[in-house]
C-alpha angles and dihedrals in degrees: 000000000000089000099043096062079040091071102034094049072054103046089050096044085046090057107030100037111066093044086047094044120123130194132196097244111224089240098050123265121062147296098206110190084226092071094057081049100156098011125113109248128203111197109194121174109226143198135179099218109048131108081250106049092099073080091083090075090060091044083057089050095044087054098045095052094046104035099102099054093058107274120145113198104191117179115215102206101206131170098206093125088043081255094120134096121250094265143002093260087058089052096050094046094051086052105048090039102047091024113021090222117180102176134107116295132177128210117266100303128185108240105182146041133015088330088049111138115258085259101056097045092051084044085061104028081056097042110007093239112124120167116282097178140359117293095033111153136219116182118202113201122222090269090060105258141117105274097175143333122208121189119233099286094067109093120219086237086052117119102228082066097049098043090063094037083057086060101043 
């Protein structure tokens, strides 16, 4: 019986969670997942200091390929592995100056453990994959699931990525 409400607390956090998710954008305000409704979303935790970090250039150009087919490509800067610049301002900055990146971004956000944000605990209580390092990506397919997850040595230009987008 203890597995069975296991799986269904599972099966409802799998499927409400990521259309009723909300992010503190970077600039104020909110990302809610609603309003992405459809879209196909690739939720990538970021960090400006870190040995991958040259991976936000291929996020830019992910988004703008696919842009215009729906795609929404929102960066979650976290320092949960003490990568991350001091604030949120500092973080925006660093990306717009050295990227020029122009897609969705939230504020720092904890993306593991007990302080993980609401996202990131349905992601692995649905799939078991939680971040294990920075650039760590989740894609949720138009429905609303988890259609993959790729650690931090997938690129965003990687095949095994667009193989999947192709199909979202």
């Amino acid at each position: 019986m203890r597995w069975f409400l296991a799986l269904i607390l599972s099966a409802t956090l799998a499927q409400a969670a990521p259309r009723d998710v909300v992010f503190s954008n970077i600039d104020g305000g909110e990302h809610r997942f609603s309003q992405w409704a459809g879209q196909p979303v690739l939720v990538v935790n970021t960090a400006s200091q870190c040995g991958y970090t040259g991976q936000y250039d291929g996020l830019q150009a992910l988004y703008d390929r696919y842009r215009a087919r729906g795609l929404v490509v929102l960066a979650v800067p976290s320092d949960d592995f003490n990568q991350e610049l001091a604030s949120a301002a500092e973080v925006k900055e660093f990306c717009e100056v050295s990227f020029g990146l122009d897609l969705p971004m939230t504020d720092i956000t904890p993306v593991r453990g007990s302080k993980a944000h609401p996202f990131y605990r349905a992601v692995k209580t649905e799939t078991g994959f939680e971040p294990r390092w920075n650039f760590n990506k989740v894609l949720i397919g138009p429905d609303g699931r988890v259609a993959g997850t790729w650690g931090a040595p997938v690129k965003p230009e990687s095949p095994r990525l667009s193989v999947r987008l192709r199909h979202c």
